[in-house]
N, C-alpha and C positions, 0 to 999 in steps of 0.2 A: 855721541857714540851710537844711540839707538836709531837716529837717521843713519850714520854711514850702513849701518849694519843695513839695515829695511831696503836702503839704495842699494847692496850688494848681493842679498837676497833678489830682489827685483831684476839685479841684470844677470843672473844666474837663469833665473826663469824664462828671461827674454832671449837666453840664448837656448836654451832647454826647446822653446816654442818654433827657433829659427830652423833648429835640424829638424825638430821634427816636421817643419814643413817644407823646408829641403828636399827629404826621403820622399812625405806626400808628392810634392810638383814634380818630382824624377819620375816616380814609381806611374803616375798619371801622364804622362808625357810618353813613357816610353811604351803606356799602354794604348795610348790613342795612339801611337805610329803604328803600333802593331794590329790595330783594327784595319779590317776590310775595306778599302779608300771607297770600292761602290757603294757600301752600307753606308759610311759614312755621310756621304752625299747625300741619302736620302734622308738624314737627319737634321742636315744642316748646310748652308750655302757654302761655308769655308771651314773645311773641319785642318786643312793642316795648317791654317794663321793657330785655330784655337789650341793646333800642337805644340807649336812655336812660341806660342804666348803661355802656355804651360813651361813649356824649358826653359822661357827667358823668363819665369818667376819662379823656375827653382833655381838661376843663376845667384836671382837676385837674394833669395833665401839664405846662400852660401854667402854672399858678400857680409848679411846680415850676424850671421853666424861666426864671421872672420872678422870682420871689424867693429862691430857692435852695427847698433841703430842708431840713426840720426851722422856715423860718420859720411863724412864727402866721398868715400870711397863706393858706399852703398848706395849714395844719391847720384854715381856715375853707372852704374851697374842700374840702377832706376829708370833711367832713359832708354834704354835700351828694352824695359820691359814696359814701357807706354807705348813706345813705339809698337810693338808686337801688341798691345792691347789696341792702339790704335785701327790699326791693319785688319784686324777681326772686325771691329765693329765697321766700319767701314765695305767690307765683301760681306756682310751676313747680313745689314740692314740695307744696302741699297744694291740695286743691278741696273743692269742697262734699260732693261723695260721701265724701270722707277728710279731716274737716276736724281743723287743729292741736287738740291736747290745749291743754284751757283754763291749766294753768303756763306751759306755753311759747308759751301766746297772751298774756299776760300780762306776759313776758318780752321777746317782740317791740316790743309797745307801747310797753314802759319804753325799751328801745335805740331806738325810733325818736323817741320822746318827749325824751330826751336828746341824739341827733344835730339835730332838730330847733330845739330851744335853743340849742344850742351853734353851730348856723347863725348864729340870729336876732341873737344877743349877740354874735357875732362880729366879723359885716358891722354891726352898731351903734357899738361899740367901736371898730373902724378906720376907718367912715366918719369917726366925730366925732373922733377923738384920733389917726387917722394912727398913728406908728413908736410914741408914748409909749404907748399902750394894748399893746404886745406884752408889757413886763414883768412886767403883772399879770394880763396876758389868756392869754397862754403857759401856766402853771398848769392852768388851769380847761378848757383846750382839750386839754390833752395829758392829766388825768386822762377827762374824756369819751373821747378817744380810744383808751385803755386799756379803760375800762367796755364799751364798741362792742366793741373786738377779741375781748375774751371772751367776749361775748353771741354776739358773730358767729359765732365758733366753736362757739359748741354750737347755734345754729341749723343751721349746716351738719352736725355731725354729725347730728343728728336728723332732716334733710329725706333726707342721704344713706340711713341706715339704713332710713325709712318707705316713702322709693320707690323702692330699689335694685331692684328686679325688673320696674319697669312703665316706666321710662324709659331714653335712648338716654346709652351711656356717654360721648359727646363733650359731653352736659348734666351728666354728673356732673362732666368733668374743670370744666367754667366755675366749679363750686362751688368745687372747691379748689383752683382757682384762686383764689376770693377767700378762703378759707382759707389757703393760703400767704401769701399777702398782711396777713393779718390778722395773724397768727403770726411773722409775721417784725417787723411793726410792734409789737406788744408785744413780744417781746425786744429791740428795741431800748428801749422805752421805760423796761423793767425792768431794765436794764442801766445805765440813766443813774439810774433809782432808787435801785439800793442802792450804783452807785458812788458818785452825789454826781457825776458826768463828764454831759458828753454822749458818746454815743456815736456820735465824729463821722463814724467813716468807716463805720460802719453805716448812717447815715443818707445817707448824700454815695452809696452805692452802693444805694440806695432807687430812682431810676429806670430800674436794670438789671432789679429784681425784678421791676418792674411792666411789664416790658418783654415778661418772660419769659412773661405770662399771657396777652400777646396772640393767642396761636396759638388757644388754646382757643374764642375768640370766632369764629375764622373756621372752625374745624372744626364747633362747634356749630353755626352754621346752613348747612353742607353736605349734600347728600343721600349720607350715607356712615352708618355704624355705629349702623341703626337699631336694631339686637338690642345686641350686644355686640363690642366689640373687644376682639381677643387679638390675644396674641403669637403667632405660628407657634413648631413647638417648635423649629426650625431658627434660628430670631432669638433667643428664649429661650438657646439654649445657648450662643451665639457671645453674647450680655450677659453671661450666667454667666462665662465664659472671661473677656471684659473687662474685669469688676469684680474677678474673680481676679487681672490681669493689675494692675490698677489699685491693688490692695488690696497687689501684692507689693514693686511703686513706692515706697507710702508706705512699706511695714514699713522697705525698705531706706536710703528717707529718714532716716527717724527713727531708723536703727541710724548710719549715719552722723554724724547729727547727736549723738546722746548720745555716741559714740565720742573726735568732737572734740572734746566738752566735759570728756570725764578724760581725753583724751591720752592720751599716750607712743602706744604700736603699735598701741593696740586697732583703731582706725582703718583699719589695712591689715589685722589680721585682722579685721575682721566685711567688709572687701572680698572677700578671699579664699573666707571662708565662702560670703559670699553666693554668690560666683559659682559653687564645689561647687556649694550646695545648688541653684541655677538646674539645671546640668547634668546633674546626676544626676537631677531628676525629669522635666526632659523626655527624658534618655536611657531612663529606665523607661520614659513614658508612651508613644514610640516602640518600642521595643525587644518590650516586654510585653503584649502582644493581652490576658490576662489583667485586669492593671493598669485598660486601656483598660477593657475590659467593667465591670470592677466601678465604675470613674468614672462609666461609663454607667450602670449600676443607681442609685447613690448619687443621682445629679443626679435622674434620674427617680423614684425614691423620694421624695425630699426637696421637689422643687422644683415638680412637676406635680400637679395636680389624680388624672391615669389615667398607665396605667403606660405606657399605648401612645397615640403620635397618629394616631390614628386614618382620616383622611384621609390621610395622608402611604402609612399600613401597606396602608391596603384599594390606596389607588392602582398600587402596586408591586408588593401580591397579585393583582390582575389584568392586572398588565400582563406578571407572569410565567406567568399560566397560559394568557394569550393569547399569546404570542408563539410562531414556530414559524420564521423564516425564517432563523434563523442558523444556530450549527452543531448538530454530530446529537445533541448533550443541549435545544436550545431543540426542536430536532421532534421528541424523545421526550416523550409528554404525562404517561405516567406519572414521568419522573423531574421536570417541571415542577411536576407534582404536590406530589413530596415536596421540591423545592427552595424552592417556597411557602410552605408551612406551616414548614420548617427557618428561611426569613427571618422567618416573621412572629413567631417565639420567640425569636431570635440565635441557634439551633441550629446547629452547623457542620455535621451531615449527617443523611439520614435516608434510613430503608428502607421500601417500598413494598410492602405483601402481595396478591397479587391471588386470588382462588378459584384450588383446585387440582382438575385432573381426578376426583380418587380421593378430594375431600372436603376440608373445612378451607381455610386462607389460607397459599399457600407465596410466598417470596420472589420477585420479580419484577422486581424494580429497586431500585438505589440512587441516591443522590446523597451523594459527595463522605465514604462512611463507609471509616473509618481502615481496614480491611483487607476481603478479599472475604467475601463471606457463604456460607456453604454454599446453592446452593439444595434441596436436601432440609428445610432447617429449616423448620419451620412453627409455624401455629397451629391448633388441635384445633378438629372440629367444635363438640366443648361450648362450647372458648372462644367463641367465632365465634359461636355462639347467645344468651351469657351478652352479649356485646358487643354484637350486633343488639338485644336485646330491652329492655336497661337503656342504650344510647347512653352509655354510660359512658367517659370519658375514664378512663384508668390511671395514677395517681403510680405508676411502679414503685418510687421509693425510697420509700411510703409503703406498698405491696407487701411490700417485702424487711424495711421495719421490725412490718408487722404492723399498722400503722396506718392501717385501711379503713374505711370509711363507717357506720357504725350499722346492724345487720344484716347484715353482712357481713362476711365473712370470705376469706381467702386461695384458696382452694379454689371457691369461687363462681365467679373467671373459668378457672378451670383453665390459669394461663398457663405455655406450657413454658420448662421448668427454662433452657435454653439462653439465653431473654429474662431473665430473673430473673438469672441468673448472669451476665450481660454488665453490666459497671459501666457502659458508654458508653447503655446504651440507659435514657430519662429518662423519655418519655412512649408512650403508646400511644392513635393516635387512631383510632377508628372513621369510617371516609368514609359515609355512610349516603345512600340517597336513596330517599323516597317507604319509609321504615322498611325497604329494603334495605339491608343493606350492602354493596357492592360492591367497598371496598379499605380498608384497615386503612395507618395509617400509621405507623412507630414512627421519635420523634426521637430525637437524638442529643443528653446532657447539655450545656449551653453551657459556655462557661470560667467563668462565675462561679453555680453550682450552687444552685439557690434552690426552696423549694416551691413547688408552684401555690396561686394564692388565685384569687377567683369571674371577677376579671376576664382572667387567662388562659384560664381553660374555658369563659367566655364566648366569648372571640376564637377558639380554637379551636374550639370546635363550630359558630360561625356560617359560618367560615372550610371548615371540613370539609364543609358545605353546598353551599358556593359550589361547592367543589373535586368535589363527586360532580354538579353538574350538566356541568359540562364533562365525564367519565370516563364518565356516563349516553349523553352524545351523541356523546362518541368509539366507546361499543360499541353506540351504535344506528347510527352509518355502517356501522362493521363489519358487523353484523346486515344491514342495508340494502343495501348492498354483495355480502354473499355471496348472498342472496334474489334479486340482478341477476344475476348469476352461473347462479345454479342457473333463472331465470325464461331468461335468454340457453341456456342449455343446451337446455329443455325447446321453445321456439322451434324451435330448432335441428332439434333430433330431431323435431321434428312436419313442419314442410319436409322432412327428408329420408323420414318414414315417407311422405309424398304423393309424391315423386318416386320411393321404391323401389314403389308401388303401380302407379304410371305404368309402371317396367319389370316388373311381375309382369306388368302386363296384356302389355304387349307378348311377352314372353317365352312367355306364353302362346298366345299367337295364334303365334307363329313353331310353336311344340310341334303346334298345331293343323294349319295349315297344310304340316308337315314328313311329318304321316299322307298327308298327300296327295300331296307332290309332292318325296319326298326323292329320287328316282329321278330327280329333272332337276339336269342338273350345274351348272346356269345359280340354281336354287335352292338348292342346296348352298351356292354361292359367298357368296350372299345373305346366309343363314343364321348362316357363318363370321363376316361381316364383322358382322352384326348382336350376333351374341353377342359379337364381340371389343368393337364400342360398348357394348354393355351394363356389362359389365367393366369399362369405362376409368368407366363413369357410376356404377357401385358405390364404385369404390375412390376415385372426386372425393367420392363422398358421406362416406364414412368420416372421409375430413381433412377434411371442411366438421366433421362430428363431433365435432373436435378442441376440449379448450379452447382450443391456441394457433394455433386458424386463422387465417388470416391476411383482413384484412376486406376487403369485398368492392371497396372505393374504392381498396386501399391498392398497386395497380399501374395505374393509368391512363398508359395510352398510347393510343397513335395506332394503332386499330384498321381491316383490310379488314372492310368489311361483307358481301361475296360469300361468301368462303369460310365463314363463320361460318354463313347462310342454306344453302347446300350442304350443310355436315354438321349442320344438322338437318333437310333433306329427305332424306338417306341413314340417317339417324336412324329418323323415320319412314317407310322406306319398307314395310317388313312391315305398317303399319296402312295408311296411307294414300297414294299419290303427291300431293304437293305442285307447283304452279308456283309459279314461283321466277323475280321477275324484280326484276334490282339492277342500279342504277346503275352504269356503268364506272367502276372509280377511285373508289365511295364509302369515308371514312373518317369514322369518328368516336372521338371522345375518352371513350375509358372503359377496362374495364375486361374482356380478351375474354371468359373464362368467364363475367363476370356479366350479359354481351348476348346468350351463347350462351345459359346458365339462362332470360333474362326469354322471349326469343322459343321459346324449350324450351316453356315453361307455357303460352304463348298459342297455341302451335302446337295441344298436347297437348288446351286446351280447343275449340277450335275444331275439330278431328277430334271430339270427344265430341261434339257437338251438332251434328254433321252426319250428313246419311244414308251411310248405307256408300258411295254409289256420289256423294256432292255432291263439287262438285271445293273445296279448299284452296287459297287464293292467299297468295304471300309476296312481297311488291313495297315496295322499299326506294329509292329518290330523294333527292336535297336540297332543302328547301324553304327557306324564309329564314332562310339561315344555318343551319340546322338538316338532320341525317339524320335522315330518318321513315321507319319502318318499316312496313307496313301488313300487318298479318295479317287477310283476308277469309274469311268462312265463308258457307256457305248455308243455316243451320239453321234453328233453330225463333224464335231472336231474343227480346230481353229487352225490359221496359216500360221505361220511364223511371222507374220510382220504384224497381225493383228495383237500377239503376243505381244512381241518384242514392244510396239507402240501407241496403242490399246486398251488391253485386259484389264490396267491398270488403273485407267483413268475415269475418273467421278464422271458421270454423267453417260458413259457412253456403252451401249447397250447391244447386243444383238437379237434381244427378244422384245416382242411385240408390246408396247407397254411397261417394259422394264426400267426402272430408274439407273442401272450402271452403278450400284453401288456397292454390290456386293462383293464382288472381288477387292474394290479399292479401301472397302472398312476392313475387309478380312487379312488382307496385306499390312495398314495398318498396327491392328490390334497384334498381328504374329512378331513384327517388329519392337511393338513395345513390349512384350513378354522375352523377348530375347531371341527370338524364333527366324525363321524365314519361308517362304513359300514357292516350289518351283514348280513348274510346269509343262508335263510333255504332251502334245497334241498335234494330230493330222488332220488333216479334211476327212469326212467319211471315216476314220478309223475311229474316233473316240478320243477323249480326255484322261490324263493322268495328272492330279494335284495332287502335292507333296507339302506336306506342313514340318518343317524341322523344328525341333525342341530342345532344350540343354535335357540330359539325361540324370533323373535324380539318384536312380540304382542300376549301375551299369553291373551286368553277368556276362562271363565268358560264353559262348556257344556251346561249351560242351555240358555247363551246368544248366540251360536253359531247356528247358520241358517243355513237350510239344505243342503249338498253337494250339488256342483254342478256337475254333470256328462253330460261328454260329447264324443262323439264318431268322432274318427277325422281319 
């Protein structure tokens, strides 16, 4: 009674399986009709066989569905959908440029020749004789159907194998999909053979199998895995784990199960054991980093094509040598360096050699190596050349054993005795760029200790590449950087050699002047105060001098414009008197030294280009929104083109001996206070320079009180 019952359960299920893959093969049939026939094609050599062959296996689903599994009725309706499997595999694996080898065209024939009969005699037989034709028609249908599955099967291996390299792997899986299919149908068939049974619940679970191949049809004609589909090695490993996990299920099944079958305790000990041996290996596999590695070798040995995946390695190889924003090992570039190359081996640390002052590669950095390194230890100029000129990766334990490359020998890289006599140190890689070398990297042996073969010195030298273009453009900032430096220096000192010119001159003319009239007290006074400004304009040039002087923006305040304008007409008064007339109350936002400097130089120019006896004006206002300054001269006056491409430029001068500096620093320093400087000038009429300022306390005109002017 609990058989019948299990057997009627089971064919409830098996019909349960048939609609639903009924629904599936319609619903995918009528969707591949409904696909773009151009797209198609590009996916596949015969997408409407594979349509055909979909709706002549949801026929076949229905037959399953109406008459059960294993009736004659559904082994007629069967033919018909080998056939249509046939047809596919046949336009998808072979074409004219590659056409089947004439056995296995031969072969095809015969299987289609006999699915075809076995059609015809079928649907003849049931039409005319109904149920009584199954008894002696069943035979002859289920032999054909055997003859088909084996045929089938070596067509599919043979179309697999001929065009596994020119077609898309979601068309291969459809093959074996009807491979599965076939192979499960002849072991059932071969099982009722040499029983003398049917093999009922093999057949009764016949529409689960056929259920199973549905996926394949709707991947094949997606736009997805037109090269090849893989596994990531991250899916890869976690299946590995699974079928591990799966495989340890059954062992334990079946130790139980023989257990209860002798009795007595074995039962509770193969319990106990199990569960030892369960916890002891995961407690290893946690516990033992060791363990862990060499699992990891084994799998990757065994289970992968390369030893490294390669995408996964490069990705995390540059995302370590780019990053820098964490802490102060992510912004050291050289230990990035060597923590790079230490990930892409499973090294747990490595040392970092950079060029030494006095010659050779001395230590420079580590990452994560078991004690400190001397830095005195090095590597010798020879090595260092030995290593540059043959780009040689170093097995040191093929070093220490003597076993080096064909012409070669120990002594060829001249490695010091200190690397050689360190167990921990594994490899030695040369950073090279553009056939420099530039840093030397030496790794640290991993926990599971293994020779190099072609595809480590591969990854490492291409890897060593990557790593010396980052380390090139790390010491070409450096390089770049101190060139700014030493270019900011020489700047520097060229503005000041034009401003100490500016006081030779004046200094001089005071010495001149002193022949004449040192005998007046009212000159003396002069004289005093002149040389004390001198002084105070020496010793500001000396700290401009400085590397750490401080920049010219980097005190903005709220600046008087009068007193500023006063002492540099007190300035210049040994050369020239100045009129000097400023706004009451003007301020502007800057920077005072570097508004005293800019109107310094434009003063200084404007006395040079006037006659001894032309007057100088300095007249400062607010204009919109803005304090301007106006330095007026009556000289000889500039073109417009000398202006426009000129005035501005370092070096270029119209006075006899003049450095060209002084407009181009004055310009400058008005820019970086926030300012600007224009200029209106004629031949023969004279100069107008204009200094604009941000204005700190702007007044309306009508509250602003009358200039003050004053003659100094």
């Amino acid at each position: 009674m609990a058989r019948r019952r299990a057997l009627t359960m089971l064919t409830g299920l098996s019909e349960t399986f048939a609609v639903l893959a009924l629904v599936g093969f319609s619903v995918v049939a009528l969707w591949l009709l409904a696909r773009p026939t151009a797209r198609m094609a590009v996916l596949m050599p015969a997408p409407r066989l594979l349509t055909l062959a979909a709706a002549a296996t949801a026929l076949w689903c229905a037959s399953l569905a109406l008459f059960g599994s294993g009736s004659s009725q559904a082994s007629v309706v069967q033919t018909l959908r080998d056939l249509a499997m046939l047809g596919w595999l046949n336009a998808t694996f072979w074409t004219a440029a590659a056409p089947m080898t004439r056995p296995l065209r031969l072969i095809l024939r015969m299987l289609m020749t006999i699915t075809a009969l076995a059609l015809v005699l079928g649907a003849v037989a049931h039409w005319y004789a109904g149920a009584e034709a199954e008894p002696w028609m069943a035979p002859t249908l289920i032999l054909a159907a055997m003859i088909v599955a084996v045929g089938g099967l070596l067509i599919v291996d043979s179309g697999v194998r001929h065009a596994s390299a020119g077609l898309r792997m979601p068309v291969m899986a459809v093959a074996g999909g009807f491979a599965m299919l076939w192979a499960y149908e002849l072991n059932v068939q071969l099982i009722g053979a040499l029983t003398g049974k049917r093999a009922s619940t093999l057949i009764e679970l016949l529409p689960a199998v056929v259920l199973l191949t549905l996926p394949t049809y709707v991947v094949a004609a997606m736009d997805i895995g037109r090269e090849r589909m893989r596994l990531s090695r991250t899916a890869a490993m976690r299946t590995v784990i699974l079928l591990g996990g799966a495989a340890y299920l059954i062992l334990i099944g079946l130790t139980g199960a023989i257990a209860r079958l002798v009795g007595g305790d074995y039962a509770v000990f193969a319990q106990g054991a199990s569960l030892v041996v369960a916890l002891g290996a995961g407690g290893l596999l946690i516990v033992s980093a060791r363990l862990r590695a060499w699992l990891s070798v084994m799998i990757s040995k065994h289970f992968f094509e390369h030893r490294y995946d390669y995408r996964t390695e490069w990705m995390r190889f540059t995302a370590t040598l780019g990053q820098g924003d964490g802490d102060e090992d992510d912004r050291n570039l050289y230990r990035r360096v060597a923590k790079a190359l230490a990930e892409l081996t499973g090294s747990p640390g490595a040392l970092l050699m950079l060029p030494g002052a006095a010659g050779g590669f001395r230590v420079a950095e580590q990452w994560r190596w078991p004690v400190d390194v001397d830095g005195d230890q090095a590597l010798s100029l020879r090595s260092a050349f030995m290593l540059q000129e043959t780009r040689h990766i170093v097995d040191l334990d093929a070093q220490r054993c003597g076993q080096v490359g064909e012409g070669q020998s120990n002594d060829d890289f001249a490695l010091p005795d200190w690397l050689l006599a360190d167990p921990r140190a594994w490899v030695v890689v040369p950073i090279l760029h553009f056939q420099r070398m530039i840093a030397v990297v030496v790794l640290h042996r991993p926990p599971v200790s293994r020779a190099l073969d072609w595809e480590d010195l591969d990854v490492l030298r291409i890897a060593g590449q990557q790593a010396a273009s980052y380390l090139a453009e790390s010491q070409s900032q450096e390089a770049l950087s101190e060139a700014r430096r030493f270019d900011e220096f020489n700047r520097r000192f060229a503005f000041i050699i034009h401003d100490i010119k500016n006081l030779a001159s004046q200094i001089g003319l005071l010495a001149r002047n002193a022949e004449r009239h040192a005998d007046k007290p009212e000159f003396r006074a002069d004289m005093v105060e002149t040389l004390k400004i001198s002084a105070g304009r020496l010793s500001d040039l000396l700290v401009r001098l400085a590397p750490r002087a401080r920049g010219v923006a980097a005190g903005a305040e709220k600046v008087l414009i009068e007193p500023i304008l006063n002492d540099v007409a007190t300035e210049a008064r040994p050369r020239r008197a100045l009129f000097v007339g400023c706004q009451a109350g003007l301020a502007a936002w800057a920077d005072a030294a570097s508004v005293r400097q800019v109107v310094q130089h434009l003063v200084a120019n404007a006395i040079d280009a006037s006659a001894p006896d032309a007057p100088v004006q300095v007249v400062a206002v607010s204009e919109h929104g803005r304090a301007r300054i106006d330095v007026i001269d009556q000289g000889s006056g500039m073109t417009r083109a000398f202006i426009r491409d000129e005035l501005f430029k370092p070096f270029v001068s119209t006075k006899d001996g003049g450095f060209g500096l002084g407009a181009f620093e004055a310009l400058n320093i008005a820019q970086a206070i926030g300012g600007a400087i224009d200029v209106d000038s004629e031949p023969g009429k004279g100069s107008s320079f204009t200094l604009w300022l941000p204005l700190a306390d702007a007044q309306t005109d009508a509250d602003t009180p009358m200039m003050k002017v004053a003659s100094q």
